[in-house]
N, C-alpha and C positions, 0 to 999 in steps of 0.2 A: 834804758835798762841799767840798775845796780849791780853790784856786782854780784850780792847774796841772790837776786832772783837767775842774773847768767851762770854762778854754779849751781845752783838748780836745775836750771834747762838742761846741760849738760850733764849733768849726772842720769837724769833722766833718761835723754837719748844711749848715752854710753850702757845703760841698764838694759833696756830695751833689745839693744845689739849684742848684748852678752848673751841673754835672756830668749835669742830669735831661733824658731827652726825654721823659718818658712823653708831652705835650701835641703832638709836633709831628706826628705822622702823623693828629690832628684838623683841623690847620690845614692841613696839606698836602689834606685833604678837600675844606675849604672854599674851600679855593684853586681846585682842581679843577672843584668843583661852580659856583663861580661865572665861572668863565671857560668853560664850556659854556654855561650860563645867556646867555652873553653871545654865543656863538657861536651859538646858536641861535637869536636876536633878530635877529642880523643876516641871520643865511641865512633865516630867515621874509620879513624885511623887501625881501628880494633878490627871492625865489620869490612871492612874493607882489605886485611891483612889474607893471605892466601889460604891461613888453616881455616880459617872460620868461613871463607868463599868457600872451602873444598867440603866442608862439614854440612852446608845451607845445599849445595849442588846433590851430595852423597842425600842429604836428605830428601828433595823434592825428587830424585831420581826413586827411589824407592818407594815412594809414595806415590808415584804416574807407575811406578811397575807393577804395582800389586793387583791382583785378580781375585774378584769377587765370586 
């Protein structure tokens, strides 16, 4: 191989690789994945906190009370 066709090849490849998403719809995953992860910690941390257990309690309480 000459020199003119090996910076050829290489410009090629290095284009190529500038040029590549194969990886990003992985990362858009984990992107994904962890920003639910993270949404889902807080909304336990919410639903789980005692005014809104005592709000969920006070409510089903009242609704097994009521008489038809």
């Amino acid at each position: 191989m000459n020199d003119t066709s090996t910076t050829a090849v290489l410009r090629a490849r290095l284009t190529g690789l500038v040029h590549d998403d194969d990886g990003m719809s992985t990362v858009e995953y984990a992107i994904g994945t962890v920003a639910a992860a993270a949404f889902a910690a807080v909304l336990y941390a919410v639903v789980s906190g005692d005014s809104v257990v005592g709000a969920l309690t006070g409510i089903v309480q009242r609704a097994l009370s009521t008489t038809f």
